[in-house]
MOPAC internal coordinates of N, CA, C and O (Angstrom, degrees):
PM7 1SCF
backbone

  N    0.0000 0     0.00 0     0.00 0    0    0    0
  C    1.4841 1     0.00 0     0.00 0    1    0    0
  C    1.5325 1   108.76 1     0.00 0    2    1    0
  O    1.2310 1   120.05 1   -52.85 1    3    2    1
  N    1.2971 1   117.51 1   127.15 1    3    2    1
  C    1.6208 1   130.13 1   175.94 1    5    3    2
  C    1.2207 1   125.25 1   -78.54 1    6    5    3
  O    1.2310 1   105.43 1   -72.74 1    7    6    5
  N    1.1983 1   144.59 1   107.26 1    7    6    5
  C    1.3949 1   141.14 1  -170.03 1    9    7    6
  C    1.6484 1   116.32 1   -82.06 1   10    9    7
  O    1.2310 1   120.42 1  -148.61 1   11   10    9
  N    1.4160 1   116.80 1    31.39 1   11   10    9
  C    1.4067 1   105.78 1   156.51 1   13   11   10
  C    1.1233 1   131.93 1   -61.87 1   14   13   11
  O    1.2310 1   130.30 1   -42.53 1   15   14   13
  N    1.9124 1    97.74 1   137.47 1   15   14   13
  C    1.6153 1   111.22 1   174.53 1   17   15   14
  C    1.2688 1   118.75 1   -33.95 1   18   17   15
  O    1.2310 1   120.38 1   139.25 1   19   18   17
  N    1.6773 1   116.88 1   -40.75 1   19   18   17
  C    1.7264 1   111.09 1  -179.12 1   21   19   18
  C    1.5116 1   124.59 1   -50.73 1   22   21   19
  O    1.2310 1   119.35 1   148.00 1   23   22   21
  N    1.3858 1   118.85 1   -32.00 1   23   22   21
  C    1.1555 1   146.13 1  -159.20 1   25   23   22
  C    1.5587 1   107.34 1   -78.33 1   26   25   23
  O    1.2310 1   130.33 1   127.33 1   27   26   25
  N    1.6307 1    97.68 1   -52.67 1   27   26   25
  C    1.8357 1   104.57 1   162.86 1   29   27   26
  C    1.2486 1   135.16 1   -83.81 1   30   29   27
  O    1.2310 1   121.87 1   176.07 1   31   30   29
  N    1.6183 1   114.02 1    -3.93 1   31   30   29
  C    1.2858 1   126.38 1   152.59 1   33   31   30
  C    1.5969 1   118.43 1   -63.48 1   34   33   31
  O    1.2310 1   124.89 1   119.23 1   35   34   33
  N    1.7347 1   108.22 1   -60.77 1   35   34   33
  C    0.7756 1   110.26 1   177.44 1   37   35   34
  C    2.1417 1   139.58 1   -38.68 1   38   37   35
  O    1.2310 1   131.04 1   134.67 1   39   38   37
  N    1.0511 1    96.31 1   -45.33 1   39   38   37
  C    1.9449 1   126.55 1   164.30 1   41   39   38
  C    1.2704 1    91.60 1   -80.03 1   42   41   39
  O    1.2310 1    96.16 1   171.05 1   43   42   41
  N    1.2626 1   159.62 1    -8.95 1   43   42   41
  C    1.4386 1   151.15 1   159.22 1   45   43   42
  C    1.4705 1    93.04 1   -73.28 1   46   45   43
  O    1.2310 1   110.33 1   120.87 1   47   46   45
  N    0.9102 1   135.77 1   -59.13 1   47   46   45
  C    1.6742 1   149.96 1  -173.71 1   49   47   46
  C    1.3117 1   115.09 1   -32.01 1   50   49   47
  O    1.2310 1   138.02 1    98.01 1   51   50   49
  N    1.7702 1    82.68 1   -81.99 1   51   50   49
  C    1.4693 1   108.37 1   169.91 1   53   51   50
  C    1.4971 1   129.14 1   -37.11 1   54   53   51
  O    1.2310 1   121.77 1   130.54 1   55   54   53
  N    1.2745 1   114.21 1   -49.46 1   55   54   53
  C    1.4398 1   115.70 1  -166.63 1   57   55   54
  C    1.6965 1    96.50 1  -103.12 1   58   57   55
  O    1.2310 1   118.22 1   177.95 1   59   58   57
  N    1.2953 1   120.99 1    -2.05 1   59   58   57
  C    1.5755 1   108.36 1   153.44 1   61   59   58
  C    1.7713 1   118.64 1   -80.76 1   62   61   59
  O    1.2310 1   129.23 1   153.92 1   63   62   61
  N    1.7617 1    99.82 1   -26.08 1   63   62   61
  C    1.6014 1    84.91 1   168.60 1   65   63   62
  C    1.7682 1   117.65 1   -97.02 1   66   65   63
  O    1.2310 1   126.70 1   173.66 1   67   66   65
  N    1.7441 1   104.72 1    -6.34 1   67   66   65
  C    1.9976 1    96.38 1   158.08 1   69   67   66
  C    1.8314 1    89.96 1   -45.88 1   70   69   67
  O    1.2310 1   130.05 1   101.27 1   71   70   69
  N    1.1864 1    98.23 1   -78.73 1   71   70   69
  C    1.7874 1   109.17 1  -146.94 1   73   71   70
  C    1.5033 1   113.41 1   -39.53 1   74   73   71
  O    1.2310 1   117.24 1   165.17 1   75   74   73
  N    1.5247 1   122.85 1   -14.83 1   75   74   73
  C    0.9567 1   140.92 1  -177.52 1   77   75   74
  C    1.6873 1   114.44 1   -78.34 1   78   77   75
  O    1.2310 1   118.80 1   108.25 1   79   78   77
  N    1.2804 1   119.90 1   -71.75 1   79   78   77
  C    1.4391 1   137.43 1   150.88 1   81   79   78
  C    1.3827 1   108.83 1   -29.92 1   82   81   79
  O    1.2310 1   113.26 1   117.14 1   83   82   81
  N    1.6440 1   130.35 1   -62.86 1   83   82   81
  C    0.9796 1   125.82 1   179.10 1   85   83   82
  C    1.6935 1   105.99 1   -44.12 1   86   85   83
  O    1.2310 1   126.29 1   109.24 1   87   86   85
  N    1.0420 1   105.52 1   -70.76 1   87   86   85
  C    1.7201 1   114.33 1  -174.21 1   89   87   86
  C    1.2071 1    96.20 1   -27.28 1   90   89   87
  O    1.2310 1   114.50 1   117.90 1   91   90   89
  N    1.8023 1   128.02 1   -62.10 1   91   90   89
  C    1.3886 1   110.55 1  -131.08 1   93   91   90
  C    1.4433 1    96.85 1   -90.50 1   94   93   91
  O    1.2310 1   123.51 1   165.52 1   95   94   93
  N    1.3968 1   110.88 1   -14.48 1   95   94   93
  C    1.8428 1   106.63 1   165.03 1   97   95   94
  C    1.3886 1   128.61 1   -73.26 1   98   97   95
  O    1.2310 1   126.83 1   166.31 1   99   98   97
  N    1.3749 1   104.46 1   -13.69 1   99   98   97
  C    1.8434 1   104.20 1  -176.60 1  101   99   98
  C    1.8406 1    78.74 1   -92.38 1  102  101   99
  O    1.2310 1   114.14 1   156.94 1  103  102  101
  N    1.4615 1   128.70 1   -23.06 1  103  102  101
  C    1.8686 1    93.92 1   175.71 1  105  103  102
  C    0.9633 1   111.84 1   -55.53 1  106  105  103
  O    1.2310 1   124.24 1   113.08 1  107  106  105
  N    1.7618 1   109.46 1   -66.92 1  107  106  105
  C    1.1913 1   122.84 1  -178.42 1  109  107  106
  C    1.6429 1   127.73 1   -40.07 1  110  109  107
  O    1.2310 1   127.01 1   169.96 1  111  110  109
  N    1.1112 1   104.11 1   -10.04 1  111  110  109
  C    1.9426 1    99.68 1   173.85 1  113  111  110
  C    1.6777 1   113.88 1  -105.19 1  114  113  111
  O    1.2310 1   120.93 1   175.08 1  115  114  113
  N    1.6013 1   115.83 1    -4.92 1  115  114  113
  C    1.2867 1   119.24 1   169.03 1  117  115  114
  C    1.7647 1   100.27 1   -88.28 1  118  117  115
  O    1.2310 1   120.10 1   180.00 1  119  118  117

């Protein structure tokens, strides 16, 4: 397994737009 920066950007990304989605569904269910 290769430890390029792209790779840890990438899962930086990702789980800023989970946390994102998550949010806008717990509005949307109140």
């Amino acid at each position: 397994m290769n430890d390029n920066p792209l790779v840890g950007f990438i899962v930086i990304v990702l789980a800023m737009l989970v946390g994102y989605v998550i949010n806008v569904i717990h509005r949307r269910k109140k």
